[in-house]
Structures are given as C-alpha cells and as structure tokens.
C-alpha positions in Angstrom: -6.0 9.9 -60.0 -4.1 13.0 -59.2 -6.9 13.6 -56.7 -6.8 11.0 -55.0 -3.4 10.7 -54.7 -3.3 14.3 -53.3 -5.4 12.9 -51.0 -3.6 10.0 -49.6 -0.6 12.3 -49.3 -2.5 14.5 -46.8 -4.2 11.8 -44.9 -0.8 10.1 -44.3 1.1 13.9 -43.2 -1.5 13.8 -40.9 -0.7 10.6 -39.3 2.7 11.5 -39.5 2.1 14.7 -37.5 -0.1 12.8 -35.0 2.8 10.2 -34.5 4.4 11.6 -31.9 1.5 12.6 -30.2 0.3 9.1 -29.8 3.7 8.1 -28.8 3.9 10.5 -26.1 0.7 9.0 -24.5 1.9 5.7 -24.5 4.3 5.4 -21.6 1.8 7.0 -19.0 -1.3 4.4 -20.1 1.6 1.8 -20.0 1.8 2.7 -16.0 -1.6 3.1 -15.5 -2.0 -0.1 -16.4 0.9 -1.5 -14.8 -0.4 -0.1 -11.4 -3.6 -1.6 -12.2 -2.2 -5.2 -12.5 -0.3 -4.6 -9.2 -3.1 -3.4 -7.3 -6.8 -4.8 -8.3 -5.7 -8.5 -8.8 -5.2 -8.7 -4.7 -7.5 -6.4 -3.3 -9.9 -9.3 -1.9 -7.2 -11.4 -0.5 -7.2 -10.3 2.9 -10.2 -9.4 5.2 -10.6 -5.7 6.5 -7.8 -4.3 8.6 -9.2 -2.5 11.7 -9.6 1.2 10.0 -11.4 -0.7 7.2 -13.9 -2.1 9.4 -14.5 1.5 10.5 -15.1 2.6 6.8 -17.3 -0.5 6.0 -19.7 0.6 9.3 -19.5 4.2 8.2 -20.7 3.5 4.5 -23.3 0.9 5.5 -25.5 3.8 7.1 -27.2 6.3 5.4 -25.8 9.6 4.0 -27.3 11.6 6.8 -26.5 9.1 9.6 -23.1 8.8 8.7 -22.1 12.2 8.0 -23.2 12.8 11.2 -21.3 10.1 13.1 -18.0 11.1 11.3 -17.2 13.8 13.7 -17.8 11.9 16.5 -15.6 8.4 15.5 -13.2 10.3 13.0 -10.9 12.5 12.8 -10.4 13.0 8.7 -12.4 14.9 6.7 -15.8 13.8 5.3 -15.0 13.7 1.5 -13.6 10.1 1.3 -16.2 8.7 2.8 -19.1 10.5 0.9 -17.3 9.5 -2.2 -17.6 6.1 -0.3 -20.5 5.8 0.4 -21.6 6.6 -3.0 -19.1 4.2 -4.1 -20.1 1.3 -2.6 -24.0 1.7 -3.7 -22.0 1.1 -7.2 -19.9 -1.7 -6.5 -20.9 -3.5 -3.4 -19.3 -3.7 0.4 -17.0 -6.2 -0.5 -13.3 -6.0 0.2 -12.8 -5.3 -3.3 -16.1 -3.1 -3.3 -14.3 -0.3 -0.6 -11.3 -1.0 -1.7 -10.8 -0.8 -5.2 -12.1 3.4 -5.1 -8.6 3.7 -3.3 -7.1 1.8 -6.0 -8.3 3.7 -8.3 -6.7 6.7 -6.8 -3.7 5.1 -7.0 -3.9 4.0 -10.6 -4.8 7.5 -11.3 -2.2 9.7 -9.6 0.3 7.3 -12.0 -0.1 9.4 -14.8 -0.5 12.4 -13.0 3.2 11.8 -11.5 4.7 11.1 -15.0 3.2 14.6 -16.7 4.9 16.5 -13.7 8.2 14.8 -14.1 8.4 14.8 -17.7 7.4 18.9 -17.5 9.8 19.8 -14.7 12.7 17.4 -15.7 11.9 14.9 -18.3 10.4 12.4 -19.7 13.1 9.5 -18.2 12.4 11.3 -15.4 8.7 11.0 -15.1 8.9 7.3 -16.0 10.9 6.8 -13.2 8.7 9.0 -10.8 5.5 7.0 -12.7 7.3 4.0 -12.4 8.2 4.2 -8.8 4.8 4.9 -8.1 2.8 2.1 -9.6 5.1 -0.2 -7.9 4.3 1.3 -4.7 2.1 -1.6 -3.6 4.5 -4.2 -4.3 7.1 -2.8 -2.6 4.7 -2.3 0.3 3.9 -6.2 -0.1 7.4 -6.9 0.2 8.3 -4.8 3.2 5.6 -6.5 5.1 6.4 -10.4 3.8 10.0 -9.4 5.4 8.6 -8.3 8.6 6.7 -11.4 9.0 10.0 -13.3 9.2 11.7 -14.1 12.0 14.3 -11.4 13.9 17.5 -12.0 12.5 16.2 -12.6 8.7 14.1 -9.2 9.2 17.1 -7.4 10.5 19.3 -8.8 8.3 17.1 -7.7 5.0 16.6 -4.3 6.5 20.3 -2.9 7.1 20.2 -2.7 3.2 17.0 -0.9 2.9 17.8 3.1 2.3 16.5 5.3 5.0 14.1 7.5 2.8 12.4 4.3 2.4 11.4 4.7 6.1 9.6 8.1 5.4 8.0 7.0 1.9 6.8 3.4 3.2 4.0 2.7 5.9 6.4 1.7 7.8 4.8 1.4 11.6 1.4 0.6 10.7 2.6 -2.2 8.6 5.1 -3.2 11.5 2.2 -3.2 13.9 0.4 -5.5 11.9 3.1 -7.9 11.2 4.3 -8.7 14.5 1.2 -8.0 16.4 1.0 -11.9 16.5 -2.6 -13.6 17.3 -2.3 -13.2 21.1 -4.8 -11.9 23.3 -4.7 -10.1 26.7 -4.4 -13.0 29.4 -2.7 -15.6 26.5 0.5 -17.2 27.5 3.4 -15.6 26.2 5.1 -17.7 23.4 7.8 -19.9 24.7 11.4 -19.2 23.6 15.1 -19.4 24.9 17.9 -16.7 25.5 21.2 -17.5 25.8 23.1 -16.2 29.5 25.1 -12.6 29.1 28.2 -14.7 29.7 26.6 -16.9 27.0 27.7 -20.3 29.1 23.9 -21.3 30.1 20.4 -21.1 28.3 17.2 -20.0 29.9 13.7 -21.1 28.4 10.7 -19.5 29.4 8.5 -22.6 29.7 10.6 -23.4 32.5 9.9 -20.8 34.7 6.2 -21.1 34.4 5.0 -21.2 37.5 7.8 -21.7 39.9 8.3 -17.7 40.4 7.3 -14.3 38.6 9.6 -13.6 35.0 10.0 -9.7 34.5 10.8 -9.6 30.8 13.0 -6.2 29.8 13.6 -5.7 25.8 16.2 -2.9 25.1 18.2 -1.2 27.3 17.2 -0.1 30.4 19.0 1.8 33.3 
C-alpha cells in the first residue's frame, strides 16, 4: 500500500513538472492551426493567377527538362520548384495540389514567428507576432475585396489603412489584379460620365463615340 502510494505520488510530480511544458506548446499549435483554417479551406477557389500558370508548366516537365528551362523563363532560384515538382508527384497539379506546399510554408513559419517573439520579448509578444501572421491571408483577402469596389468606396476604406500596411501587404500585384478588369486590347472602353471642371455640365463617353477622337488624361498633367 505504501508502495503504491509512493508511486502515485511520483507519477503525479511528474505530471506536475510536465504541466507547464505542455502549456507552453499550446498557444503556437493553437496558430498553426488557426493559419491552417485560414489558408487550406480556399486554396481551390480561384483558377491559377498568371505566375501560377508558369509554375504548373514548369512542374509538369520532367526534373531534367525543367531545371533546365528555369534559367531561361525565370528569374528565382531553382529550390521552390524542385521542391515543386516533387510536390506535386505527391499531391496532384491541382490548384490545391501546387498550392497548398506554399501553404504549408505559411502554416509553418507560424510557430517559428511565436518562438522568436516569445525569446526576444515575450510570450504576449510572440502571440501577437504569431497571431499577425496566420491572419496574413485574410487580411490579404480583404485588401483585395476592397479594391474590387468601386473608387470612392476603395478610397474611402483605404485613408484608414496604416502606411506599414503598404510595405507588409502585396499591395501592387493584388491592385493589378483587381482593377485589371476583363478588357482586351481593341475592347471598347467602358462607358462612364465626368462632371465639367466648372461642374455645370456632364460629359458621357458613349457620346463621343464616333463623332471625333477622345484623348483620356488621369492625374495631373502639365
């Protein structure tokens, strides 16, 4: 009895001591899996991009082939796309095939951002670093749903956005997408009206159409 009793006193200081352990490897798995809800649940939504397309032709080759036809179309180093290529034998040439071994690299540098806040700062520290991290995507979601509205919403919504946003956030490529429209070269331009600089008339585009050439100037110009 004493025996085991002895016994179930040292099995249960040993949880104890491994407590805070345990506890201390909660909050990074917590983000890691937060960044995995944000990120895999959407990664087949949208077709490839135009740099995608590049990667799915690259990886569809073989090892040799394509290793030597990075040079030539790429200017980025060949590890990605070895890992890639790879990859995709795994998991398929799907959207979510190429994508998700980015996605993984996110979910991964999660944890790997919390550890270097909590050592350099703290631990509130790194699970705001981790934190601001894992959201990453979404906020990247959002900026681009607000660039897809029109002008004066878009403006509107981005006078409150803080400027190191701007250098964190894909901000251009994202903006090239958004308001690259569907319009080819030789497509009529869109139809729309501008008040006068004395704002007591309106001109329409459509109404111009061909009665005499329209020079349009955006910004200012001298």
């Amino acid at each position: 009895m004493r025996r085991d009793a002895g016994r179930v006193r040292l099995i249960r200081t040993d949880v104890l001591r491994r407590l805070p352990a345990a506890r201390a490897c909660l909050p990074p798995i917590a983000l890691a899996a937060l960044a995995a809800l944000v990120r895999l649940p959407t990664l087949s939504e949208q077709s490839f991009w135009l740099d995608e397309g590049y990667t799915e032709r690259l990886v569809h080759m073989s090892l040799g082939g394509m290793l030597h036809e990075i040079p030539i179309t790429e200017s980025t180093p060949p590890v990605y796309y070895v890992l890639a290529w790879g990859w995709t034998r795994v998991f398929g040439f799907s959207e979510f095939g190429i994508r998700s071994l980015s996605a993984l690299a996110g979910i991964l540098t999660v944890p790997v951002v919390y550890a270097i806040g909590a050592r350099l700062a703290s631990r509130r520290a790194g699970l705001i670093a981790g934190a601001l991290v894992a959201l990453y995507a979404v906020v990247t979601c959002a900026l681009f749903t607000i660039m897809l509205q029109s002008p004066d919403k878009f403006a509107g919504t981005m006078k409150y956005v803080p400027w190191p946003a701007f250098v964190v956030l894909p901000f251009k490529p994202l903006w090239n997408v958004a308001r690259k429209g569907h319009l080819a070269v030789g497509d009529m331009a869109p139809d729309f009206s501008l008040e006068s600089p004395d704002h007591k008339s309106t001109f329409q585009l459509a109404s111009m159409r061909g009665q005499k050439p329209v020079v349009l100037v955006f910004g200012s110009y001298t």
